[in-house]
C-alpha positions as CSV (number, residue, x, y, z in Angstrom):
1,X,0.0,0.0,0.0
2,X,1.2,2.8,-1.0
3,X,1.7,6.6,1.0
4,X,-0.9,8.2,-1.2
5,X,-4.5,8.4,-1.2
6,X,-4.7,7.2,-4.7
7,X,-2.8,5.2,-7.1
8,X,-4.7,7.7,-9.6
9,X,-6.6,10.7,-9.9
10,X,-8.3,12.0,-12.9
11,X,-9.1,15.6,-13.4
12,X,-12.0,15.5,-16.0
13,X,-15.1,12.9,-16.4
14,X,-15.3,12.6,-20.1
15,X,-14.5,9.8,-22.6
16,X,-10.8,9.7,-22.5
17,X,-10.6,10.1,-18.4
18,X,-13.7,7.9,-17.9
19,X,-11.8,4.9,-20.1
20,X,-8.8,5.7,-18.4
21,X,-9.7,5.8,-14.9
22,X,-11.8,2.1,-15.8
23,X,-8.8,0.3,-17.3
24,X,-6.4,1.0,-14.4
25,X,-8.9,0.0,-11.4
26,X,-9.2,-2.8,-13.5
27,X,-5.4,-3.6,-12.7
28,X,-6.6,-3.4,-9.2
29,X,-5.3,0.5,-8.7
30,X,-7.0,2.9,-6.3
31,X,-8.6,5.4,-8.4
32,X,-10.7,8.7,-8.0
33,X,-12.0,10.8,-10.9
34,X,-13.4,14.6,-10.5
35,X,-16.1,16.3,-13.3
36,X,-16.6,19.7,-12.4
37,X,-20.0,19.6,-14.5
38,X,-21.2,16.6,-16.1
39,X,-19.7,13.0,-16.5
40,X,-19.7,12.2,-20.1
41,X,-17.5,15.1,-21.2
42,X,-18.2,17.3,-24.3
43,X,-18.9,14.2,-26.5
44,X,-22.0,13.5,-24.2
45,X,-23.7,16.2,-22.4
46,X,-23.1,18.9,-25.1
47,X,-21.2,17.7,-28.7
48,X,-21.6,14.4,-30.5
49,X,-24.4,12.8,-28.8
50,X,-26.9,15.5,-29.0
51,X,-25.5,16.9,-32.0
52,X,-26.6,13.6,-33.5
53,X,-30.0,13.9,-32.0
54,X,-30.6,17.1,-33.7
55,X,-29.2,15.2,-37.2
56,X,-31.8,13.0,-37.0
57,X,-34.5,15.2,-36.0
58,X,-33.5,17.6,-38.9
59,X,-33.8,15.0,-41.5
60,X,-37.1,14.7,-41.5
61,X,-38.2,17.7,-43.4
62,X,-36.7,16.7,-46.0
63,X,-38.0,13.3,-45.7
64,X,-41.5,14.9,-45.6
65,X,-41.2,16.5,-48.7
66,X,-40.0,12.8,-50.3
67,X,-42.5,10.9,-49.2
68,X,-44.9,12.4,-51.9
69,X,-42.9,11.3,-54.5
70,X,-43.1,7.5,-53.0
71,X,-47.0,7.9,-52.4
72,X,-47.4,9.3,-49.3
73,X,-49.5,12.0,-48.1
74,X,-48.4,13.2,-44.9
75,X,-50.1,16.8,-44.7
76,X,-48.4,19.7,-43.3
77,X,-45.7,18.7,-40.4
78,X,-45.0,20.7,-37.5
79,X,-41.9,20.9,-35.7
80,X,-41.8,21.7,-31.9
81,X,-37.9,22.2,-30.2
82,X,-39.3,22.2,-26.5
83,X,-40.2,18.6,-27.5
84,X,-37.0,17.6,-28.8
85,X,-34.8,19.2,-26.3
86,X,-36.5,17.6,-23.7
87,X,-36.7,14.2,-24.8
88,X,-32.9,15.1,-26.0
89,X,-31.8,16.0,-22.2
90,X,-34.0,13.0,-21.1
91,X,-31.4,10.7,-22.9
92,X,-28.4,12.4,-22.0
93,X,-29.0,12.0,-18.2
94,X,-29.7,8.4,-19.3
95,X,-26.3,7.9,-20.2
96,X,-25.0,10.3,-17.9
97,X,-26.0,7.7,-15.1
98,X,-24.8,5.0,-17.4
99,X,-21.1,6.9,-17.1
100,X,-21.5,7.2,-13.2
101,X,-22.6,3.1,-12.7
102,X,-19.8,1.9,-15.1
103,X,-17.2,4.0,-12.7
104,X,-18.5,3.0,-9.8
105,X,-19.1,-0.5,-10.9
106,X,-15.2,-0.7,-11.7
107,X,-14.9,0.3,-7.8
108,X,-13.6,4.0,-8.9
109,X,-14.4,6.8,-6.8
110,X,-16.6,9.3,-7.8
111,X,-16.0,12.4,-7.5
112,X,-18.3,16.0,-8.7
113,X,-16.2,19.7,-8.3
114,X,-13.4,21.2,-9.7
115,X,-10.3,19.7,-9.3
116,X,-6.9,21.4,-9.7
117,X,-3.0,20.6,-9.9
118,X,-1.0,21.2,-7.2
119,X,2.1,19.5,-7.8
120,X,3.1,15.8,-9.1
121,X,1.7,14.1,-6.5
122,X,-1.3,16.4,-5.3
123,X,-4.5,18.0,-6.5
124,X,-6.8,20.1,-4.6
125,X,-10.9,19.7,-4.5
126,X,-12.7,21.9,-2.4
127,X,-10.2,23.3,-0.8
128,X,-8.9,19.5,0.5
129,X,-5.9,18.4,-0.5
130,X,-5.9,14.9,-2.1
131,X,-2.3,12.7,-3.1
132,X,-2.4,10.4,-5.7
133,X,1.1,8.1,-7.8
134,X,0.0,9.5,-11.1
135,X,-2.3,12.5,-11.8
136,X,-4.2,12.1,-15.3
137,X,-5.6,15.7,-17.3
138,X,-8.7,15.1,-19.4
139,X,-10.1,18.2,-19.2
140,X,-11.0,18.3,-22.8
141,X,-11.9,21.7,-24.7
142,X,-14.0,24.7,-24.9
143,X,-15.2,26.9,-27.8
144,X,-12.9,29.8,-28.6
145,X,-14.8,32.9,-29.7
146,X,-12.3,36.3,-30.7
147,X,-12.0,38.9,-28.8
148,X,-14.7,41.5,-30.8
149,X,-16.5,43.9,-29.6
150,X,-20.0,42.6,-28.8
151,X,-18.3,38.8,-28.2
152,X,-20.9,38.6,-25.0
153,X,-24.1,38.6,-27.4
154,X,-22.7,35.4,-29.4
155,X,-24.0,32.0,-28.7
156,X,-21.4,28.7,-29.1
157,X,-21.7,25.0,-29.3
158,X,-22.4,24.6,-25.6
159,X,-25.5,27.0,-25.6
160,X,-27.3,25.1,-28.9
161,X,-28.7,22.2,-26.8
162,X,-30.2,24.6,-24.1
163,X,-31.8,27.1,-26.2
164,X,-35.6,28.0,-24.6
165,X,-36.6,28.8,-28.0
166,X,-35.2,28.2,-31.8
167,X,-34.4,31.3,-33.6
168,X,-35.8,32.3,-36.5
169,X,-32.6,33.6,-38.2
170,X,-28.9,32.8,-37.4
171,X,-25.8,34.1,-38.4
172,X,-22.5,30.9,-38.2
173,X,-19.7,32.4,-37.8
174,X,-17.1,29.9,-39.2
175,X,-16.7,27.8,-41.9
176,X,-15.3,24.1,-39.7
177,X,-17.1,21.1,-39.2
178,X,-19.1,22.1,-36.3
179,X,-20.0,25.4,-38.6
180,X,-21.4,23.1,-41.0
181,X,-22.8,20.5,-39.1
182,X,-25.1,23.2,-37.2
183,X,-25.8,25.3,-40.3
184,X,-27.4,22.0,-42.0
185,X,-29.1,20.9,-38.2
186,X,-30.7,24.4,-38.1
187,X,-31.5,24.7,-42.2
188,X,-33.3,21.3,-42.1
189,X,-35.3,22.4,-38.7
190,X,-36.4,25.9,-40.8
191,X,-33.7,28.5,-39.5
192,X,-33.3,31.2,-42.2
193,X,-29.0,30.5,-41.9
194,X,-26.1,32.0,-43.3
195,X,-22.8,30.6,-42.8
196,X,-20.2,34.2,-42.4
197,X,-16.5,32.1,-43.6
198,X,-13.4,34.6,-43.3
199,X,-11.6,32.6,-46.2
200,X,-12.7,31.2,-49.4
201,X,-13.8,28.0,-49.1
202,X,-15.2,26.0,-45.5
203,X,-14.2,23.1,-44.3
204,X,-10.6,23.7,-44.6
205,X,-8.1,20.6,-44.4
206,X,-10.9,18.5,-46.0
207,X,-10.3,17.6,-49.8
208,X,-11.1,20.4,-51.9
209,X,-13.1,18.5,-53.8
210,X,-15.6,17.4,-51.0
211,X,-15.5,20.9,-49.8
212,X,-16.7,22.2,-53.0
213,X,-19.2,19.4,-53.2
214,X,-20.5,19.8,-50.2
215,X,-20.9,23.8,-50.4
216,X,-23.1,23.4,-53.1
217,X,-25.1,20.7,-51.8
218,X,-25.8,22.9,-48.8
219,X,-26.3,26.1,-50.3
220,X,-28.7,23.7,-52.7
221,X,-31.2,23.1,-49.2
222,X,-30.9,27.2,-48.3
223,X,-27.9,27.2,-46.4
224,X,-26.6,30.7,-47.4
225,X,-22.6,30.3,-47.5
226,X,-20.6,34.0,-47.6
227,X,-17.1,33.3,-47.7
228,X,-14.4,35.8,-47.8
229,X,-15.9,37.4,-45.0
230,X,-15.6,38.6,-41.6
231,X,-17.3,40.2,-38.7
232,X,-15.8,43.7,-37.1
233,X,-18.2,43.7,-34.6
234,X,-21.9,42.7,-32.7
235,X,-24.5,45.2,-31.7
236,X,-27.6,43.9,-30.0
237,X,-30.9,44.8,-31.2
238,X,-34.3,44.8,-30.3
239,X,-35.4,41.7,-32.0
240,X,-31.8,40.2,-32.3
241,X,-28.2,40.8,-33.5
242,X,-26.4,43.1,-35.5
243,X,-23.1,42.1,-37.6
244,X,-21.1,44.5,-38.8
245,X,-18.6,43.1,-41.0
246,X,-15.2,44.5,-42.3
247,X,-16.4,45.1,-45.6
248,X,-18.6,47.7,-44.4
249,X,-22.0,45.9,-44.6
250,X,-23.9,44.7,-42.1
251,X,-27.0,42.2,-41.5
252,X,-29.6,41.5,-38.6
253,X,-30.0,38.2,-37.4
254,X,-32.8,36.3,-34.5
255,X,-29.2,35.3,-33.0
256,X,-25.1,34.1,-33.9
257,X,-23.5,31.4,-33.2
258,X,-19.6,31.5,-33.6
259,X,-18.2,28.3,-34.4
260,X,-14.5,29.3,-34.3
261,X,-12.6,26.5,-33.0
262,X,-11.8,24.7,-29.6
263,X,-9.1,25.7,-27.1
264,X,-7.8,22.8,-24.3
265,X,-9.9,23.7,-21.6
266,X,-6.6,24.7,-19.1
267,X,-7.0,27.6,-17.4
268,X,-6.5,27.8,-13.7
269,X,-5.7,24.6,-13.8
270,X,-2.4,24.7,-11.8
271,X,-0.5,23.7,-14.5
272,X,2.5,26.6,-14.3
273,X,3.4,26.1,-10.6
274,X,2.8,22.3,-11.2
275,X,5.7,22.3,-13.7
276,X,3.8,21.4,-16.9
277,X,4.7,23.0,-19.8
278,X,2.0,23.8,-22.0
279,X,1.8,25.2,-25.9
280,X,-0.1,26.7,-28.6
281,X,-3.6,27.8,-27.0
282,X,-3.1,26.4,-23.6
283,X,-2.8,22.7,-24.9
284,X,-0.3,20.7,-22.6
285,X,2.9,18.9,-24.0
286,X,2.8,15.4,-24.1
287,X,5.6,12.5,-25.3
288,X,4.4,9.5,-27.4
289,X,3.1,7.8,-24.1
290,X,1.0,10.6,-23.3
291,X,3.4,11.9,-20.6
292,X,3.3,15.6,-19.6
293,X,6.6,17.5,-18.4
294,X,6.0,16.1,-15.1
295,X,6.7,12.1,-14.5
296,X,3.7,11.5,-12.8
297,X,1.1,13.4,-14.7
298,X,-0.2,12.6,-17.9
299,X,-2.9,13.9,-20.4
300,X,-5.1,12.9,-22.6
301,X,-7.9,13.7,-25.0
302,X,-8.7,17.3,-26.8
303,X,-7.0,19.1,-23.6
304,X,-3.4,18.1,-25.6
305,X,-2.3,18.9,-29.3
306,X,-3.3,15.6,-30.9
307,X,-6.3,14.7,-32.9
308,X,-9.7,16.3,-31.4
309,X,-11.8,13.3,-31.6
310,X,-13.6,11.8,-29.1
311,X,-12.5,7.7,-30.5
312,X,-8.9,9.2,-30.1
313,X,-9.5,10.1,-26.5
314,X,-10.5,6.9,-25.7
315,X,-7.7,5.2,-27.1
316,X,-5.5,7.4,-25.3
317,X,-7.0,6.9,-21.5
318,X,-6.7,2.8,-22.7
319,X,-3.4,3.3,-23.7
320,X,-2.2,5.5,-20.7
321,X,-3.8,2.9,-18.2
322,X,-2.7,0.1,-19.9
323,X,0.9,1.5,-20.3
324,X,1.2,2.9,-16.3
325,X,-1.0,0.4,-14.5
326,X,-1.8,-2.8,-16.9
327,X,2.1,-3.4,-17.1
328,X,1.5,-3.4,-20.9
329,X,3.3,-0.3,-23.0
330,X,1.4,1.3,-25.1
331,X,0.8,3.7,-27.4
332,X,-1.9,5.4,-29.4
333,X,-2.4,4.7,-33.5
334,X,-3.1,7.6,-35.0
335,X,-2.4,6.4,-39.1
336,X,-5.5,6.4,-40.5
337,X,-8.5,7.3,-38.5
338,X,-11.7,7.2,-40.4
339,X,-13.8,10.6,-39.9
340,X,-17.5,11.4,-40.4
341,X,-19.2,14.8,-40.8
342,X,-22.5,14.9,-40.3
343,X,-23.0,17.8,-43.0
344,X,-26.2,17.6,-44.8
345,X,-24.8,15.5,-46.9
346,X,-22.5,14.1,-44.8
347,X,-18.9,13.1,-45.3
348,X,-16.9,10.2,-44.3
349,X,-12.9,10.3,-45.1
350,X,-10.2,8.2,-44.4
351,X,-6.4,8.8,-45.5
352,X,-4.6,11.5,-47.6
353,X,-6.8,14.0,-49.7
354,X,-6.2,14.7,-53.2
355,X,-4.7,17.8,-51.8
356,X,-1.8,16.2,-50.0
357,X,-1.0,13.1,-52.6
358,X,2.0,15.0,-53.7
359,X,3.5,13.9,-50.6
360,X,3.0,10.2,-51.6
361,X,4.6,9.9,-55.0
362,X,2.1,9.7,-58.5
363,X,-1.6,8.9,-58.2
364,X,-4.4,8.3,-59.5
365,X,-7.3,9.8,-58.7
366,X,-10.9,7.8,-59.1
367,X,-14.1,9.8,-58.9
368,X,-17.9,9.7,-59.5
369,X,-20.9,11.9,-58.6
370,X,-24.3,10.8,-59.3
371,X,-27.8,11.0,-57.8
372,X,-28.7,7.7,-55.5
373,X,-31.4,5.9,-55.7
374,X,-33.3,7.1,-53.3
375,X,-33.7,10.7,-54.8
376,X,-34.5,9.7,-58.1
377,X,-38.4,9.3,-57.1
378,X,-38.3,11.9,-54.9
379,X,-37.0,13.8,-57.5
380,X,-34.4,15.1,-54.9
381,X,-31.3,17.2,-56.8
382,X,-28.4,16.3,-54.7
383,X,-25.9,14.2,-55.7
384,X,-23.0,11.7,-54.0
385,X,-19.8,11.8,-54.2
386,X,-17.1,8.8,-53.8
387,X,-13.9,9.1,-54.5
388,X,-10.0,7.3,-54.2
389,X,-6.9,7.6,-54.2
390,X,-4.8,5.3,-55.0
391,X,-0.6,5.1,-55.0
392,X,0.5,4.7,-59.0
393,X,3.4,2.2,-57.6
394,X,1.5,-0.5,-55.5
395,X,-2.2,0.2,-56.2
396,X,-2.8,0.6,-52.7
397,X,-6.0,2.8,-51.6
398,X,-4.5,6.0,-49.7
399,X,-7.8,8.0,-49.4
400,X,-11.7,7.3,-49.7
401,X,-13.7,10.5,-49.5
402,X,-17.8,9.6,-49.7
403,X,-19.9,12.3,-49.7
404,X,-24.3,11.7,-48.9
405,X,-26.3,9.3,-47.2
406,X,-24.6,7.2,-44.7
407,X,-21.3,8.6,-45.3
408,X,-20.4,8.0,-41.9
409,X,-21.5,4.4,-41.6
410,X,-19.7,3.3,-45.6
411,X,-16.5,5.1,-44.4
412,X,-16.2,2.8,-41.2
413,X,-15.9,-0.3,-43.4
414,X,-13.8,1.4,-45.5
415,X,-11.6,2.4,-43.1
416,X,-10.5,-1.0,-41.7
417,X,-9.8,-2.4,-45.6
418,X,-7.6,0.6,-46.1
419,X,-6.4,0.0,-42.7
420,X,-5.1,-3.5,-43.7
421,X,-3.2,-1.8,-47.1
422,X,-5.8,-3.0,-49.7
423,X,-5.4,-2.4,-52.8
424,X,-7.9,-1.1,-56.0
425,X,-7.2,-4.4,-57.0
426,X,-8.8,-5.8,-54.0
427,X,-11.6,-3.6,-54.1
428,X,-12.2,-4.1,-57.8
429,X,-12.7,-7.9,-57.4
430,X,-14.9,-7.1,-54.3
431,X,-18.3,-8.3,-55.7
432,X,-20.7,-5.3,-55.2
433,X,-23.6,-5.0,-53.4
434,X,-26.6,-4.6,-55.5
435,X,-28.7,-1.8,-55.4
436,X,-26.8,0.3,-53.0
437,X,-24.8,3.4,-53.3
438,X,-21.6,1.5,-51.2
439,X,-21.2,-0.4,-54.8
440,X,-19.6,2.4,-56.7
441,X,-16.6,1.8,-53.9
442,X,-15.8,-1.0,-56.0
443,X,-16.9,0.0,-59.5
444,X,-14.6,2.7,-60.5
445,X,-13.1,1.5,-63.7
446,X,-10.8,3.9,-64.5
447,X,-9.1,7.3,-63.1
448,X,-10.0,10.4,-63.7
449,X,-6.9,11.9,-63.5
């Protein structure tokens, strides 16, 4: 038994801490794990989960209006958001509780305040003092708005899911993936919304062609995308917000949303006096094992300058507790990490873009658009998008980009095939599945470039 009143203490009750803090009292290690708000982290209680939620929900307009073409009449729907943020926050405490039994199942104690760093050995909690071997940061992020005039009349990420009423208007401020993913949410639930971009394309880092795809699918359903364009400042107004943007021009808007990135979530943490060094934004340092500055305290998740995605913070609590506690080094994989965007359409991508495949020697490049089956009845104009890329030298498959229904779901099949090295070859004499969209994976013929 050790001098310390823990073997471990985690500062943060999201995925990555959560998995972490399971793993090693699975060992047999004395842990304790503080959430200063809600256990579940931002995936949870206010990101992926009810972002989903309002995915679903905002898809049915749509599907509405295609029903006709398939013989349905449905009559005139109605949409109510008390509704659907209630029975939205009624899930999330489910699996709230589901977070708080699987800790306390695994024999961790749980813990609800704000924790801080004291030093390598010692955190403080309500003014107690608390020792611990090893001290693990999974504080995860928080949305970064700039410092204009007016910034305290913008809404972010966090406030969507608790709105008392859904504006009629709304200006997004950004041109990212949670930009997009709330300007399609809002379209398809009948918010009059304009996305406000400050450079020329959104969804930067993506494949330019999927980003030009999907801009005009979106502006296509009423999305209003102004790129080039940024704000100077907010005013409020009687019946909403003024933008004033550095072109001169303004608009009024029922409300804005700023969508302008995520900073790790580190301030007055302790971290300075504690000794850990820390980086661009706040995020803290970390080796390949996930080891701050400090031996005994580690990070993981969005609170470090790795890959912001909630799988990844996962792996990295495993990892940690299996490489500290389990007596079994190891270390995250971060090649090749299939990603969804639940855009409307939505995207799936795994590997390099067409952007980046001058990094990898010659390629070829195998696309397609067309409109699926499902729209053709509908008479629905949007259009899919699948596309590879694939190393001129060995044929294997470096990047799949799919762009439209169930983007998300093809791209996680894809991902482990690519993930194994396959080859065109090996999709080509993959029989396809017959009549689904998935089958043009492994019916392109012959590059388009």
């Amino acid at each position: 038994m050790s001098d310390f009143d823990y073997d471990l203490f985690v500062i943060g009750g999201g995925s990555g801490g959560v998995r972490a803090a399971r793993i090693a009292a699975e060992t047999g290690a004395r842990v304790a794990i503080a959430e200063e708000y809600r256990y579940g982290g931002t995936c949870v209680i206010r990101g992926c989960v009810p972002k989903k939620l309002m995915v679903y929900a905002s898809r049915f307009s749509e599907a509405f209006e295609d029903a006709a073409g398939y013989g349905w009449s449905v009559g005139k729907p109605e949409f109510s958001w008390p509704v659907l943020r209630r029975n939205i926050h009624a899930e999330l405490d489910r699996l709230e509780g589901i977070y708080r039994r699987n800790l306390a199942n695994a024999s961790v104690k749980v813990l609800d305040g704000r924790a801080t760093v004291v030093d390598g050995n010692t955190v403080e909690m309500d003014g107690q003092r608390i020792t611990a071997g090893h001290i693990l940061i999974a504080v995860g992020g928080t949305p970064f708005v700039p410092n204009i005039p007016g910034r305290e009349h913008v809404m972010v990420s966090n406030d969507i899911f608790l709105m008392e009423e859904m504006p009629a208007s709304i200006a997004i401020v950004g041109g990212g993936y949670i930009a997009c993913e709330f300007a399609s949410i809002l379209n398809g639930l009948g918010v009059k919304v304009d996305v406000i971009y400050r450079s020329e394309q959104i969804l930067r880092g993506f494949d330019r062609e999927v980003r030009d795809h999907v801009a005009g699918e979106m502006e296509k359903k009423g999305v209003r995308i102004v790129t080039d364009c940024d704000v100077e400042q907010i005013e409020k107004t009687d019946t909403g917000v003024r933008l004033e943007f550095e072109s001169g021009d303004s608009a009024e808007y029922s409300a804005v949303l700023y969508a302008t990135g995520r900073v790790p979530n580190t301030h007055d943490l302790g971290l300075d006096d504690a000794g850990v060094e820390t980086g661009k934004g706040g995020a803290i340092r970390v080796d390949d094992w996930s080891r701050t500055t400090v031996d005994t305290i580690y990070a993981v998740g969005d609170v470090t300058d790795r890959v912001a995605l909630t799988p990844v913070a996962i792996r990295e609590g495993q990892a940690f507790a299996q490489t500290v506690f389990g007596n079994d080094p190891t270390q995250a994989d971060y090649d090749l990490i299939p990603t969804a965007v639940f855009t409307q359409p939505e995207i799936g991508t795994v590997g390099i873009s067409e952007d980046h495949a001058h990094n990898y020697g010659e390629v070829d490049i195998y696309c397609t658009t067309f409109r699926s089956m499902n729209h053709v009845i509908a008479d629905r104009d949007e259009r899919m998008l699948m596309k590879l890329i694939v190393a001129r030298s060995d044929g294997k498959v470096l990047g799949c980009h799919i762009v439209g229904d169930a983007a998300g779901e093809m791209i996680q099949l894809a991902g482990i095939a690519i993930k194994m090295g396959a080859t065109k070859a090996d999709f080509d004499r993959t029989v396809a599945v017959h009549p689904t969209a998935a089958e043009e994976l492994v019916t392109l013929k012959s590059p388009i470039r």
